[in-house]
N, C-alpha and C positions, 0 to 999 in steps of 0.2 A: 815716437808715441802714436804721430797719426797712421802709421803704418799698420802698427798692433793691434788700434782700434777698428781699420779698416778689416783688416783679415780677419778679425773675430765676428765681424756684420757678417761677413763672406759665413762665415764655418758657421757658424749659432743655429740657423735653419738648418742646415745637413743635420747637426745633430740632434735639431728639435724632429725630423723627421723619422730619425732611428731609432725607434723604440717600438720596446713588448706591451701590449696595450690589451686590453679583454673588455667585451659588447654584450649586453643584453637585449633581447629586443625583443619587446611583448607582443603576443600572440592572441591579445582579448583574452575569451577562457583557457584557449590550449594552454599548453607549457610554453616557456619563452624559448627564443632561442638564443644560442651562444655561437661567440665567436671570437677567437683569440688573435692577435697577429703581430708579425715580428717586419716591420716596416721596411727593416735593413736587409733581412735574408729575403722579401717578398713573399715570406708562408704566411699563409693562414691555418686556423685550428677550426671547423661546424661543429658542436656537439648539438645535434637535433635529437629533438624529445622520439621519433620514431626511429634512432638509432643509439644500439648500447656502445659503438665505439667511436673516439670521433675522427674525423673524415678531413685528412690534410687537405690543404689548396694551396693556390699561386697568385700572388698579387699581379696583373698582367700589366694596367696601366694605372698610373698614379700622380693625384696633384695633391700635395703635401699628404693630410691622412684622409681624403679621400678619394677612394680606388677603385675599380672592377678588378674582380677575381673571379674565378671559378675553380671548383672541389673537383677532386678526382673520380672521387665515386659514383657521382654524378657526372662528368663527363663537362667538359669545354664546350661541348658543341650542343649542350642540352639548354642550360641554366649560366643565368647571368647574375653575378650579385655584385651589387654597386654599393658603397659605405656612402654617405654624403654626409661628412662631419659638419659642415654648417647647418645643417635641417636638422642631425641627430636621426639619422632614419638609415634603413636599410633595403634599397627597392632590389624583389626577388621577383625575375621575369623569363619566362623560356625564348629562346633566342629565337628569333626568325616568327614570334606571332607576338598580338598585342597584348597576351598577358602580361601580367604585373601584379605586384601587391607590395607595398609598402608597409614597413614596420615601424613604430616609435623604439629609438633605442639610445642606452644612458651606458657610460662609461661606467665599468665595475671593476673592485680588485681585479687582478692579474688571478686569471684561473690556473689550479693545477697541471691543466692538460701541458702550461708553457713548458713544463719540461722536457714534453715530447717533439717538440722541437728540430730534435737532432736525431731521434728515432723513426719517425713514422714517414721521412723520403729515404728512397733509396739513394746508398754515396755514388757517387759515379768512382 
């Protein structure tokens, strides 16, 4: 029995980490922004207000559900975006200067976009 308890301490975080999760994060007046992610496959989903489709990414490094990633569209080498699940915030900063700007952001349904998922990387 102390066996079974023990390896379920072990697995219980893996599996509280793998999961499909969807962000809002307010923008003041602008539109908010959004953000989809699948913790296990390391994607992420942008739907930003000045773009009509939304723009896959890559979770790159991650402590439990919060991570830097960077979108494709955008490019790795441009923009940095950091999740920090303890704060609830979102810091979007261009890589190599000291911009920044933080966002307040609240867990919402699971957005539609999760279905694209398996669509929008190419397979190898």
């Amino acid at each position: 029995m102390r066996v079974f308890v023990a390896a379920t301490l072990v697995i219980l975080p893996l599996a509280a980490g793998a999961e499909q999760f969807s962000l809002r994060c307010d923008d003041g007046e602008f539109k908010p922004l959004l953000f989809t992610f699948d913790t296990q496959a390391k994607k992420a989903i942008y739907e930003s207000p000045s773009q009509e489709d939304p723009m896959p990414g890559t979770i790159l490094r991650s402590a439990g559900k919060s991570f830097l990633f960077s979108v494709q569209s955008i490019g790795p080498d441009f923009t940095d975006f950091i999740w920090n699940e303890g704060a609830s915030e979102m810091q979007i900063g261009l890589r190599g200067t000291p911009f920044k700007r933080t966002f307040p952001c609240a867990e919402i349904p699971l957005r539609p976009v999760a279905a694209l998922f398996e669509t929008l990387w190419p397979k190898p």
